[in-house]
N, C-alpha and C positions, 0 to 999 in steps of 0.2 A: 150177566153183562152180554149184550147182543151187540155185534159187528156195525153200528150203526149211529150215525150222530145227529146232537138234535141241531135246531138253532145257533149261534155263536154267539155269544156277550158280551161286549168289552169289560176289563172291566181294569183295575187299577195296577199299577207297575211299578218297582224302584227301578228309577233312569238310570242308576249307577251298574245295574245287574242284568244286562241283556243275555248271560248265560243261566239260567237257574236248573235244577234236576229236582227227581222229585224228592221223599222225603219223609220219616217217619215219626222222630226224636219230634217233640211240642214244643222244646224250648229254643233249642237253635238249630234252623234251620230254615230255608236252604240252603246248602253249601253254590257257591256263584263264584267266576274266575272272573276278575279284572286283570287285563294286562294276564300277566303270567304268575300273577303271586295269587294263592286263594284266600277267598275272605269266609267268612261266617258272619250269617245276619241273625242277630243274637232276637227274640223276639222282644224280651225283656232283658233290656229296657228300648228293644227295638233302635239298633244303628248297624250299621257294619261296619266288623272288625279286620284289619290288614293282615292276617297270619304273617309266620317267618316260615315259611317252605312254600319255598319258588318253585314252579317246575324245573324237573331236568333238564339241561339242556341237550339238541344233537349233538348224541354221540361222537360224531365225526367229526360236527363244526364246531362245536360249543356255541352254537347260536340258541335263543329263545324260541319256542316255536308259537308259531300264530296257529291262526283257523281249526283250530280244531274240536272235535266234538267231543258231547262228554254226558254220564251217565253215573246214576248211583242205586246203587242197591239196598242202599238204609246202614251199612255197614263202610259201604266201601268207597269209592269216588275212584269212574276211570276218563282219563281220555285216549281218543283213538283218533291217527292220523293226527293233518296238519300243515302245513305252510312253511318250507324254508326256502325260499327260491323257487321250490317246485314242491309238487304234494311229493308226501312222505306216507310210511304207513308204520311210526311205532305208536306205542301203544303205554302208558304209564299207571299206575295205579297206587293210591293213597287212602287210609283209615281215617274214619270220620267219628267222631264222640262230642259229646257238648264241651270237651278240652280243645276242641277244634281240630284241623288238620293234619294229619300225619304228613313225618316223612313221603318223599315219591320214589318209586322204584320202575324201573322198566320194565315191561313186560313183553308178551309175546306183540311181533311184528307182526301186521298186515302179509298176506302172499305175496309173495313180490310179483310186481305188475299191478297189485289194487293199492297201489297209494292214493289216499286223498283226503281232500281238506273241504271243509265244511260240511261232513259229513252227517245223518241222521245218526243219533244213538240211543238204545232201552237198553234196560234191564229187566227181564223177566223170566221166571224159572231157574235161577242158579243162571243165569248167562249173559253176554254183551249183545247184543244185537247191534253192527254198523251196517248202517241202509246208505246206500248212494253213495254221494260227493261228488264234486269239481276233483276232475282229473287236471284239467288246467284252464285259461282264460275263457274259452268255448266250447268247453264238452262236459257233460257230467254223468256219474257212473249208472246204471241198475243193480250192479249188483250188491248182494245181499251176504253178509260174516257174521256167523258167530261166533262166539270161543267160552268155553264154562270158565265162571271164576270161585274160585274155591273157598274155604270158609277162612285158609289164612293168606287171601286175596291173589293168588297167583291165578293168571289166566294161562287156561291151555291153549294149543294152538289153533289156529283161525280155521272153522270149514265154510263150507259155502252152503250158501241159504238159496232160497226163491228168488229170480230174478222180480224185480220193479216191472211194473207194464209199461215202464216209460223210464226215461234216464232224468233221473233227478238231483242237483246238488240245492245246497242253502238251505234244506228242508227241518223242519221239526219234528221230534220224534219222542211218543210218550207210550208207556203199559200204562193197560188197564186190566186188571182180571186177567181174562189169558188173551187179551189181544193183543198187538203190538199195532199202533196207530200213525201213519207220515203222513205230513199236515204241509201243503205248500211245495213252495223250493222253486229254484233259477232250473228251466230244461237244457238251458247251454253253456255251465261254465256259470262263476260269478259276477262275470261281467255282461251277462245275457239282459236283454231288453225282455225278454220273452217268461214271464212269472207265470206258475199254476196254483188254482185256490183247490184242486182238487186234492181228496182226504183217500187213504189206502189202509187198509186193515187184515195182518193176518194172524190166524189162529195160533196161539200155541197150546198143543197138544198133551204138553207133559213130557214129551222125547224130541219131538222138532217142530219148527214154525212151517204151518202150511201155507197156499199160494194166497199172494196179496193180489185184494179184491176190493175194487172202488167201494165205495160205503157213503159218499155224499161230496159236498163243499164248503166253503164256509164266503161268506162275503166278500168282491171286491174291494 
């Protein structure tokens, strides 16, 4: 796998699943959040299904949380950050099986100070990877968290990664081999007029993700 992309393709989408992560299991999967409940898009007989395990709600408020981002490991299902009034930075995580969704449990919190929502997220090498996010209506983050999640889903707590060569929220975020790829995203906040088609890729190592380094763009 070489740091580098080709062409872009459109190609087909379920409308109902603007969340998807990647994904291992052949028969059901991806796992995708509508609203706050998770579903599972069974391939056979191909529909999705409404689970019964809602996300947690904050702690504090017992509010639902929006915007936030999310990531799987073939095992596990997490999200990170999120939207209650203002970005937050916890963190939840849930077991995936063709029985569908596990239970969610909370896990480690963001640093405090890096709350946000709409954030990039991968999974690769045993780890989370959040890139970015909207800090709030006009600004969005660079910096870069990971945290190891472990084989009975518990995440450790958050270090800091490579800064972004630019502050990015709303962006997409995918591994491949040992890259970690952000595709896109609002430079000010999610209410920013101002969108990048430009793509960023950085190495992982085997021990840490090294510095993210343009690698191309993909079409207006």
């Amino acid at each position: 796998i070489q740091a580098s992309t080709s062409a872009f393709e459109q190609v087909s989408a379920d409308p109902l699943n603007p969340f998807t992560t990647s994904y291992t299991n052949p028969t059901q999967e991806p796992v995708g959040l509508l609203e706050n409940f998770a579903c599972n898009y069974n391939l056979v007989p191909q529909q999705w299904v409404t689970g019964n395990t809602a996300l947690p709600p904050n702690i504090s408020t017992g509010d639902t949380i929006d915007f936030f981002g999310m990531a799987s490991d073939g095992s596990y299902v997490v999200t990170v950050g999120g939207f209650i009034g203002a970005a937050i930075g916890s963190s939840n995580v849930a077991s995936i099986s063709q029985d569908g969704v596990g239970s969610w449990i909370r896990s480690a919190d963001l640093p405090t100070g890096a709350e946000v929502y709409y954030p990039a997220v991968a999974a690769i090498g045993g780890n989370i990877v959040c890139i970015g996010g909207c800090l709030d209506g006009s600004s969005s983050s660079n910096q870069t968290y990971l945290a190891v999640l472990d084989s009975g889903g518990i995440l450790s707590a958050w270090s800091g990664g490579p800064q972004l060569p630019s502050n990015i929220g709303c962006a997409s975020a995918a591994a491949v081999g040992n890259y970690v790829y952000v595709i896109g995203g609002s430079v000010n906040g999610e209410s920013d007029t101002v969108s990048t088609n430009k793509i960023y890729s950085a190495y992982w190592d085997g021990s840490q993700l090294n510095t993210w380094t343009p690698c191309g763009a993909y079409p207006k």
